[in-house]
C-alpha positions as CSV (number, residue, x, y, z in Angstrom):
1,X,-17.4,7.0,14.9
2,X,-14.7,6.9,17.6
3,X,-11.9,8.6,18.1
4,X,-8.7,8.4,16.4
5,X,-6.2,7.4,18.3
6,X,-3.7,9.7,16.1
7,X,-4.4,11.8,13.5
8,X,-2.1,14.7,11.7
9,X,-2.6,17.4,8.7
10,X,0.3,17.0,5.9
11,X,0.1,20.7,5.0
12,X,0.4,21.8,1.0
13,X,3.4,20.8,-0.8
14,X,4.9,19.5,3.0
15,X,5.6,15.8,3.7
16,X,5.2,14.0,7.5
17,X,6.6,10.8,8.5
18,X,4.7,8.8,11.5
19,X,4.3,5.3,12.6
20,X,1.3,2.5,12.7
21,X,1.1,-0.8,14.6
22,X,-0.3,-3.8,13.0
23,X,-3.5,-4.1,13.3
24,X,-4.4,-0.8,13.4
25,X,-6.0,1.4,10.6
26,X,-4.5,4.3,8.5
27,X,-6.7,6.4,7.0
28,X,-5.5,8.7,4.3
29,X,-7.9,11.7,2.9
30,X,-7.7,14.0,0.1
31,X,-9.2,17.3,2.2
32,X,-10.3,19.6,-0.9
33,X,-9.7,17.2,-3.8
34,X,-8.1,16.7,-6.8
35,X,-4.7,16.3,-4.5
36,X,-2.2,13.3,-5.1
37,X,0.0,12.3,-1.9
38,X,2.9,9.9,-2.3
39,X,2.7,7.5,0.2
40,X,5.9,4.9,1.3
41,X,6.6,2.5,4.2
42,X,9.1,0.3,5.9
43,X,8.8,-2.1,8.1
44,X,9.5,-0.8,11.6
45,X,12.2,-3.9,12.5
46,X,14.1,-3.9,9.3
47,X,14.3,-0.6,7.7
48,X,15.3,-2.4,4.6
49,X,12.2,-3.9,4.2
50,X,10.2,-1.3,2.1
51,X,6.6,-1.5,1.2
52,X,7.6,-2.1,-2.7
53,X,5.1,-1.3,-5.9
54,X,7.0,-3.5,-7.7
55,X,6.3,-6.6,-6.1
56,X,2.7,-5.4,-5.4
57,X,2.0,-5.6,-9.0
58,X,3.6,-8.7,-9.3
59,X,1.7,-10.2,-6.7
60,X,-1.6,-9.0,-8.2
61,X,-0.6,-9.2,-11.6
62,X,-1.3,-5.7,-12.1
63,X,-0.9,-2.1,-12.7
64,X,-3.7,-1.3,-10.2
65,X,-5.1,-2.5,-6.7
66,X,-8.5,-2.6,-5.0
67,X,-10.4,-3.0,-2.3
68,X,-9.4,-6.3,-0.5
69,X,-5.8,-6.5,-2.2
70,X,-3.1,-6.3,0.0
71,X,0.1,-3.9,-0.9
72,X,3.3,-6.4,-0.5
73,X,7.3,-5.3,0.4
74,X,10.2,-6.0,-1.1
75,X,11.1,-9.5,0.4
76,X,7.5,-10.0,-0.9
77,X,5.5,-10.0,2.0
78,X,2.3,-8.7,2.5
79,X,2.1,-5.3,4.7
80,X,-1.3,-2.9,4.6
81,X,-4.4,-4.5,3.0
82,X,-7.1,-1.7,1.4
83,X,-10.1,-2.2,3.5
84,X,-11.9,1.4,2.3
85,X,-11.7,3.4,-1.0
86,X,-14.1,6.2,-1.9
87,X,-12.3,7.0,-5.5
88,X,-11.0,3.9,-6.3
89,X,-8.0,5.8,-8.8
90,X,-4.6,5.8,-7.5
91,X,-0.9,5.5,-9.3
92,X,1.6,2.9,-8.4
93,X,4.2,3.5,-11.6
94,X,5.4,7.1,-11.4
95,X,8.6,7.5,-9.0
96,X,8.3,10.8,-6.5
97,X,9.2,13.9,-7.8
98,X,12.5,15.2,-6.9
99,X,15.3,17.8,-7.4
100,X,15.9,17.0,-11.0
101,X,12.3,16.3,-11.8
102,X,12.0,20.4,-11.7
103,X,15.5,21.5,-11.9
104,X,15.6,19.5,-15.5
105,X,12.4,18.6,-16.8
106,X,11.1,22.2,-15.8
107,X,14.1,24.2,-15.4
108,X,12.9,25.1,-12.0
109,X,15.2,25.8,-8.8
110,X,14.9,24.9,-5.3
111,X,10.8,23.9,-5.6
112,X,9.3,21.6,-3.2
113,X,9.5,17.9,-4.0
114,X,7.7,14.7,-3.1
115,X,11.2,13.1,-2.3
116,X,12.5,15.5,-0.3
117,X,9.5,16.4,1.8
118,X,9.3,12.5,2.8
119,X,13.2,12.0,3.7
120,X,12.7,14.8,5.8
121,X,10.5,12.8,8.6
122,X,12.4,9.7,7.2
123,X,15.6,11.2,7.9
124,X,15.3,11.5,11.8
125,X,14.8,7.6,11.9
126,X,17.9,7.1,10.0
127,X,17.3,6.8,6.5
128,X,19.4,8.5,3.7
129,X,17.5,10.0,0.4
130,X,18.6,6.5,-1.3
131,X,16.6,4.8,1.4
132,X,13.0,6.0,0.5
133,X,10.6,3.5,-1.1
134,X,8.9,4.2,-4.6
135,X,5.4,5.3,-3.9
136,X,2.5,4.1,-3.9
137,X,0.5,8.0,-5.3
138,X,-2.6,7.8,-4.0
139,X,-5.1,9.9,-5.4
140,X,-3.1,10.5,-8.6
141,X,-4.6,9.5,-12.1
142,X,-2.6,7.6,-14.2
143,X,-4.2,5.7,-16.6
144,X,-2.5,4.0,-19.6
145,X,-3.3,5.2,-22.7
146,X,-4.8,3.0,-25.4
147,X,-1.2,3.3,-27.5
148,X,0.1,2.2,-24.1
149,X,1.8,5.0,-22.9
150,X,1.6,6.2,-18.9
151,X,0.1,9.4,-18.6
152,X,-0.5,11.8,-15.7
153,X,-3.5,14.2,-15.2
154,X,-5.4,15.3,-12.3
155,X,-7.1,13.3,-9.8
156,X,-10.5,12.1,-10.0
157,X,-10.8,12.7,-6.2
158,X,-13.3,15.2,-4.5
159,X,-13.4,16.6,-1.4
160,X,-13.0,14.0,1.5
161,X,-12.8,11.3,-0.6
162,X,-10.0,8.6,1.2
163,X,-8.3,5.6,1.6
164,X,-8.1,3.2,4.5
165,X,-5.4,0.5,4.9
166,X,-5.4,-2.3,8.0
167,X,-1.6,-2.7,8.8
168,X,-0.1,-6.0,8.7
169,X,3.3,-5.3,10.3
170,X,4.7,-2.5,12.3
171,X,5.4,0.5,9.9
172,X,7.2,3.8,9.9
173,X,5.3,5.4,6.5
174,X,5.5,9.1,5.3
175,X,3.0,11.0,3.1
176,X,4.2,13.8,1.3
177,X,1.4,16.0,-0.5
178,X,2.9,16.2,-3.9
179,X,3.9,20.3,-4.8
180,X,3.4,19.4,-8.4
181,X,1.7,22.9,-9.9
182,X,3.8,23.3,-12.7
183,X,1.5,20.2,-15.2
184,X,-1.4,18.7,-14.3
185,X,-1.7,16.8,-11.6
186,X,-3.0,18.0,-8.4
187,X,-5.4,20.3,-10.4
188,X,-2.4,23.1,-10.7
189,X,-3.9,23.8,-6.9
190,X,-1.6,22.3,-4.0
191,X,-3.6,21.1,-0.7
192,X,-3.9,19.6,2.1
193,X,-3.4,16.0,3.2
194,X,-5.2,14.5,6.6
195,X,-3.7,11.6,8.3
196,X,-5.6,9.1,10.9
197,X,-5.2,6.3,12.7
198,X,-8.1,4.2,14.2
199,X,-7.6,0.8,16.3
200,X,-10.6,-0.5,14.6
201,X,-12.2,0.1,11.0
202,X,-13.4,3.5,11.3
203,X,-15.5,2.7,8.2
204,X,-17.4,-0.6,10.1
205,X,-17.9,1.4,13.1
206,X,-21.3,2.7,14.2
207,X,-21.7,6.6,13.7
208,X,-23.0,8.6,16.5
């Protein structure tokens, strides 16, 4: 397999923001399992264009995308299409965790957030809190319950298991590994999240 031509660790309960070209790959990879990471994008010319889960399940007519479907923005517009899934279960409902998410829900100060940790790479590009997308939580497992309710448990992922998108558009994405080790949901066990960028398929590539 060749090189990437970038590639980054998004340490436990820490977010990183970074940017792919279209036509280039993103690989995203859950390094010890059972690890969600909130994922958003914009579109590198218009920072108001926002890769939108919304709009994705309007497209597809559904709660849930596979290999082949394409993940659309919020003017509707395809911009990553999933080329490469090892786990196949990933959450496109659930908003980030944030401030309040602890502060109320838990009654929990000053923990780690999904939110916060992707503004912070955001941020430097000029984007305010408001700014950030909903997320597209890979890794996380949320099924809907036969009474149709959403639920959240841990992921189904094991170690290595990953994602890979082909971009569509120029993108300026962040990946926060979610801190959540309060409920279940990343195993009660924060880890780390591996980021990598190939110019071609790294999965259709020959391996040495």
């Amino acid at each position: 397999m060749s090189n990437p031509i970038f590639e980054l660790t998004v340490k436990a309960g820490h977010g990183r923001a970074f940017e792919v070209k279209a036509g280039q790959f993103l690989t995203i990879t859950d390094v010890e399992g059972q690890q969600a990471a909130d994922f958003v994008a914009v579109t590198s010319s218009d920072k108001s264009e926002k890769l939108s889960p919304t709009h994705t399940r309007r497209q597809l007519r559904s709660l849930f995308f596979d290999v082949g479907d394409a993940l659309y923005s919020s003017l509707g517009r395809p911009l990553l299409r999933v080329v490469e899934d090892t786990v196949g279960v990933h959450d496109a409902n659930v908003p980030a965790c944030d401030d309040t998410r602890f502060t109320v829900d838990f009654n929990v100060t000053g923990h780690r957030n999904c939110l916060d940790n992707m503004h912070s790479g955001l941020a430097l590009h000029g984007l305010s809190p408001f700014d950030v997308p909903e997320p597209f939580n890979l890794f996380q497992n949320g099924p809907v319950t036969p009474d149709r309710r959403m639920q959240v448990t841990d992921p189904t992922s094991k170690p290595g298991d990953h994602i890979t998108f082909e971009a569509l558009e120029d993108l300026l994405c962040a990946v926060s590994s979610c801190p959540q080790d309060i409920i279940p949901g990343n195993g009660l066990r924060v880890t780390d999240i591996a980021v990598s960028i190939h110019a071609a398929n790294p999965s259709a590539l020959p391996t040495a």
